[in-house]
C-alpha positions as CSV (number, residue, x, y, z in Angstrom):
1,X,-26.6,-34.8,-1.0
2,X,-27.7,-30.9,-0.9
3,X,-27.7,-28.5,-3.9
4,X,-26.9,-25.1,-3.5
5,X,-28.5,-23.2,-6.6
6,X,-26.4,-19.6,-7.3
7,X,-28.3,-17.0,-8.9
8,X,-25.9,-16.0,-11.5
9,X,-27.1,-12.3,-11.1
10,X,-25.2,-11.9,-7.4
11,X,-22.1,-13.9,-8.8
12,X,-21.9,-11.4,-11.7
13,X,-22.1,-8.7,-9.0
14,X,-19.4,-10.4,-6.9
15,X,-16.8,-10.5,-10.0
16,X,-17.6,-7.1,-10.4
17,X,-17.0,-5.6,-7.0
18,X,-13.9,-7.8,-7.0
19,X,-12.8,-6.9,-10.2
20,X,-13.2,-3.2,-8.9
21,X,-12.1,-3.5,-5.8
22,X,-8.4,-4.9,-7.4
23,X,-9.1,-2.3,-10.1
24,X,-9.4,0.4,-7.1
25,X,-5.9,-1.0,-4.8
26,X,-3.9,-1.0,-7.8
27,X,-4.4,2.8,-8.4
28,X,-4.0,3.4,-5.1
29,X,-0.4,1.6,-5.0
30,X,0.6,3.3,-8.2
31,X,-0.2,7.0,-7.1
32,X,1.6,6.0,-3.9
33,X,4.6,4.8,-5.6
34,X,4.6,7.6,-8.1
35,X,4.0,10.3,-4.9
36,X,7.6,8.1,-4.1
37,X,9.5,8.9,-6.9
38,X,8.5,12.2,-7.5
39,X,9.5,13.1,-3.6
40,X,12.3,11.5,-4.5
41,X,13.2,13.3,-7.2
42,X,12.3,16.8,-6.0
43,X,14.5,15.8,-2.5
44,X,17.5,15.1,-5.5
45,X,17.2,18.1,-7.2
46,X,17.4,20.4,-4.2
47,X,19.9,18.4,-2.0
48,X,22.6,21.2,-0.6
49,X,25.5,19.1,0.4
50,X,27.0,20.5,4.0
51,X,30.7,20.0,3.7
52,X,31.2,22.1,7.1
53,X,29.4,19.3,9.2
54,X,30.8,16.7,6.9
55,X,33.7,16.0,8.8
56,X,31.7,15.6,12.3
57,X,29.7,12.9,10.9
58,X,32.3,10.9,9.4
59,X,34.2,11.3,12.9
60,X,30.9,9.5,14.4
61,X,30.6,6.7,11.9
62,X,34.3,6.1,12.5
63,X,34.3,5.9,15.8
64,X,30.9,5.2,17.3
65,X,29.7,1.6,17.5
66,X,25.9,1.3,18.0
67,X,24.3,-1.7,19.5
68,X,21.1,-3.4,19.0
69,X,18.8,-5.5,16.7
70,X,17.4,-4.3,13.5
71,X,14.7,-6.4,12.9
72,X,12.4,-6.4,9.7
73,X,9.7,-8.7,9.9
74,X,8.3,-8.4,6.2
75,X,9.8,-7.2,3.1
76,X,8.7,-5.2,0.5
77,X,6.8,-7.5,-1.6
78,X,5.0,-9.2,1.3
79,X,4.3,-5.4,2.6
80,X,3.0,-4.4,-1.0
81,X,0.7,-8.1,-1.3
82,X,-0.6,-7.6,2.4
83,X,-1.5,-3.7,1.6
84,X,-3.5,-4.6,-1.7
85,X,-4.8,-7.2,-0.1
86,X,-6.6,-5.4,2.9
87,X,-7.3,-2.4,0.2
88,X,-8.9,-4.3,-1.8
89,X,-11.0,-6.0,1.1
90,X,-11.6,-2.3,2.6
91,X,-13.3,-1.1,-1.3
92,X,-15.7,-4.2,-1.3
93,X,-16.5,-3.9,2.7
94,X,-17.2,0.3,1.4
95,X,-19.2,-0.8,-1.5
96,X,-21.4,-3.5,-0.1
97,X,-22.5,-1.0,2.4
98,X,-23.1,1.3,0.0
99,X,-24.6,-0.8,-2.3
100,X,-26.8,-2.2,0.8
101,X,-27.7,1.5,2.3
102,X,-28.6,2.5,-1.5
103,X,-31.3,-0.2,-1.8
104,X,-33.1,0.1,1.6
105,X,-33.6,3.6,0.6
């Protein structure tokens, strides 16, 4: 039966970076999200409705049948997990490099 002795120094490190790293996604996601909202609400406060071209498109929706598949392989909360997920995985691939590059220097 084989031991395998951990320094404690490079697990520290690892919690770190991985602490950082999830530290790092979730900024990311909330700037995005809030970069969302605000569009959002700047797109809402200048919307012009066009009551000419109004009737045209309700002419189309009423009488226009479009075929096809709408297909959505993953929803929003498996698109949000996957995207933090390979975040987080790009922030520690970017700092072990770093961290590598700084110390052979």
């Amino acid at each position: 039966m084989a031991f395998y002795f951990v320094d404690m120094n490079e697990v520290d490190k690892m919690k770190r970076i991985v602490g950082q790293s999830l530290l790092f996604s979730l900024i990311v996601h909330l700037l995005y999200l809030a970069g969302t909202i605000g569009l959002g609400y700047i797109k809402t406060i200048y919307y012009v409705p066009d009551v000419v071209n109004a009737y045209q498109e309700v002419q189309y929706l009423q009488n226009e049948v479009a075929f096809g598949v709408i297909s959505r392989p993953l929803n929003p909360v498996q698109f949000g997990f996957i995207s933090f997920m390979i975040t987080s995985v790009l922030f520690i691939a970017i700092k072990m490099f770093w961290v590598k590059r700084r110390f052979r220097n």
